[in-house]
KEVEX-699043 format. One record per residue (C-alpha): z, y, x; residue number from 1. Coordinates in Angstrom, 2 decimals, always signed. Each point is the difference from the previous one (the first is absolute). Layout:
BEGIN
pt z: Z y: Y x: X i: NUM
...
// end
This chain:
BEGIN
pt z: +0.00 y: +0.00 x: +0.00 i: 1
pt z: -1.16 y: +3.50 x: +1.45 i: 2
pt z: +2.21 y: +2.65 x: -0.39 i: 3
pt z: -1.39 y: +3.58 x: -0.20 i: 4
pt z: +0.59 y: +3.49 x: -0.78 i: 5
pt z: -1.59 y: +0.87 x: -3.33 i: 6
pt z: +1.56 y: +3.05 x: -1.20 i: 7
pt z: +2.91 y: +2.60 x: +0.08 i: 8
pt z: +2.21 y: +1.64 x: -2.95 i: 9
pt z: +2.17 y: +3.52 x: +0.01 i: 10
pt z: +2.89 y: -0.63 x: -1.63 i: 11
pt z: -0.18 y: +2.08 x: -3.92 i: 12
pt z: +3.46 y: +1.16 x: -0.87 i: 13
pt z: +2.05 y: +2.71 x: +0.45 i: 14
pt z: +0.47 y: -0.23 x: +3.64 i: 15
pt z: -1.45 y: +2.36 x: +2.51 i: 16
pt z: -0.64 y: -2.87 x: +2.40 i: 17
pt z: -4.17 y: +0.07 x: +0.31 i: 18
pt z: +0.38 y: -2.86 x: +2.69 i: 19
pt z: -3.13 y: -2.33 x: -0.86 i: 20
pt z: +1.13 y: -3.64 x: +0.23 i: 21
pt z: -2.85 y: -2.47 x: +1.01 i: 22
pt z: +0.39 y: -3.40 x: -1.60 i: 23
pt z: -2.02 y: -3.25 x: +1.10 i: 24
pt z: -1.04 y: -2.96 x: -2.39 i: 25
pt z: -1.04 y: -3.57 x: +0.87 i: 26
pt z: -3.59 y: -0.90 x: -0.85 i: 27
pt z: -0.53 y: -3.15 x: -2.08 i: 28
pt z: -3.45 y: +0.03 x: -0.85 i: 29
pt z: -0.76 y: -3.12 x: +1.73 i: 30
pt z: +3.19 y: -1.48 x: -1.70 i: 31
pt z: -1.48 y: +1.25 x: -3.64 i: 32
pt z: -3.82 y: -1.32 x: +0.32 i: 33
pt z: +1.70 y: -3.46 x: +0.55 i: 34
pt z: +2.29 y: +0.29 x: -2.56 i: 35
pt z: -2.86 y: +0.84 x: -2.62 i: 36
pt z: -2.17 y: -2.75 x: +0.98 i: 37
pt z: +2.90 y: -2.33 x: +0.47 i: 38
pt z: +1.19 y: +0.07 x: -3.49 i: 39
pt z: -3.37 y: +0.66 x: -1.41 i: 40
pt z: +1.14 y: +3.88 x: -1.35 i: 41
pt z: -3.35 y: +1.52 x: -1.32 i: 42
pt z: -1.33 y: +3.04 x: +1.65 i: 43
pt z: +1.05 y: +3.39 x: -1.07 i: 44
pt z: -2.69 y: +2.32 x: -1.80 i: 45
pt z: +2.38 y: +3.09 x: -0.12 i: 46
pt z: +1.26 y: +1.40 x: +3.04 i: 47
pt z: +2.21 y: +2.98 x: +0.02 i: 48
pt z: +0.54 y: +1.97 x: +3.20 i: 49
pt z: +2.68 y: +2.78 x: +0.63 i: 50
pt z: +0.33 y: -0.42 x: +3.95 i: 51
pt z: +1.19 y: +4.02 x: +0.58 i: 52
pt z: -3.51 y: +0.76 x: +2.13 i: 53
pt z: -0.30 y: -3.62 x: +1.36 i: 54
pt z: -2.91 y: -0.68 x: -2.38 i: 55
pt z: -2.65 y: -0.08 x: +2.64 i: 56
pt z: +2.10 y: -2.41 x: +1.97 i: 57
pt z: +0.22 y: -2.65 x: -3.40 i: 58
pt z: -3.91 y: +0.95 x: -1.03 i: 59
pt z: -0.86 y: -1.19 x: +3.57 i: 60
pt z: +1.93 y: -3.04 x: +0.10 i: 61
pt z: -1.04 y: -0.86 x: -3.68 i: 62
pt z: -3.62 y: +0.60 x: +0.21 i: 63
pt z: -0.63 y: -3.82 x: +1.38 i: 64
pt z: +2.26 y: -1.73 x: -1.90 i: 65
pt z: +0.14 y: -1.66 x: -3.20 i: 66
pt z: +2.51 y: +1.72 x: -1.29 i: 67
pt z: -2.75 y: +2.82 x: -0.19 i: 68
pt z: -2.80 y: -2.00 x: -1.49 i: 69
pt z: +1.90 y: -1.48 x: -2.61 i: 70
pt z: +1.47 y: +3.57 x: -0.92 i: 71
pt z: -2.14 y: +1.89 x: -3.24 i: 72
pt z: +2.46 y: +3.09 x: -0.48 i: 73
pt z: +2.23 y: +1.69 x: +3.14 i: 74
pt z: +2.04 y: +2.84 x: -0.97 i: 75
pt z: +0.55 y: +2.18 x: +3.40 i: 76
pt z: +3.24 y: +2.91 x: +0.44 i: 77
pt z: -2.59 y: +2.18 x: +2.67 i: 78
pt z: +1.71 y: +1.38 x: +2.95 i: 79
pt z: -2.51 y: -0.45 x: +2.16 i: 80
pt z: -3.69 y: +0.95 x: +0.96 i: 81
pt z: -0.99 y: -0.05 x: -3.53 i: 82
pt z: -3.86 y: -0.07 x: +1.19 i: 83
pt z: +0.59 y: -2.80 x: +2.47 i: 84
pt z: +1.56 y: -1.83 x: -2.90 i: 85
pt z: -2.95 y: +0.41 x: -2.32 i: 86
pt z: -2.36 y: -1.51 x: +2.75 i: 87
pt z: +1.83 y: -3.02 x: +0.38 i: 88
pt z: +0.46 y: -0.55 x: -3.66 i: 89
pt z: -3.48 y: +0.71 x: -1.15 i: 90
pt z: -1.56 y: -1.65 x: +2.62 i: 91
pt z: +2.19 y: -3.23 x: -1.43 i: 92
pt z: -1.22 y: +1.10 x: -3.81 i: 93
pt z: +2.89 y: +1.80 x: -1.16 i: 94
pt z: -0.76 y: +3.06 x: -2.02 i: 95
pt z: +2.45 y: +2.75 x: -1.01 i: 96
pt z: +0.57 y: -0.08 x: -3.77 i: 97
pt z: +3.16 y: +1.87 x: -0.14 i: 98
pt z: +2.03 y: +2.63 x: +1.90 i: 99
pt z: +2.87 y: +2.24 x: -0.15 i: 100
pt z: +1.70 y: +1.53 x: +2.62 i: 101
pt z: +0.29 y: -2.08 x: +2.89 i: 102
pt z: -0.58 y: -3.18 x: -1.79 i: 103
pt z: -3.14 y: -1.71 x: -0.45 i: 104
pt z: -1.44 y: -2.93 x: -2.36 i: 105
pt z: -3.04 y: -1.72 x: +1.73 i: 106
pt z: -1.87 y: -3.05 x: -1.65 i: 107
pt z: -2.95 y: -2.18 x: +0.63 i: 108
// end
């Protein structure tokens, strides 16, 4: 299991303390695709992604997988390189059909 650093949070209270505190999560993705195929779980077709401006990083590491192909409807929180986002996800045959604010609905 690979460890990384995936994010950071400032704390939201009534403390004056702006310290940003990185946090580090292990990876299972390997772990997951043989879990699905182990017990024979069916393929998702609606992926929802709020990754806080990760999004390119999940895009890019869906974009081969099954997970994607099997997916018809991903619902997106955008924090990211909106543009860069739309490439990826039209280039796979996902269309925007709804958006507000930051959030995006995108189906095949």
């Amino acid at each position: 299991m690979e460890i990384k650093k995936i994010g950071n949070a400032i704390p939201i209270s009534n403390s004056t303390d702006n310290t940003v505190n990185d946090f580090e999560i292990p990876f299972l993705l390997p772990c997951l695709d043989l879990s699905i195929y182990q017990n024979k779980i069916d393929l998702p077709t609606f992926i929802k992604i709020d990754v806080d401006g990760n999004e390119m990083t999940v895009l890019r590491s869906l974009e081969n997988s099954n997970y994607f192909k099997s997916c018809k409807t991903m619902y997106i929180e955008i924090n990211g390189n909106s543009e860069e986002i739309e490439q990826i996800l039209n280039r796979n045959f996902f269309y925007e059909k709804i958006k507000e604010g930051d959030n995006a609905l995108y189906k095949r």
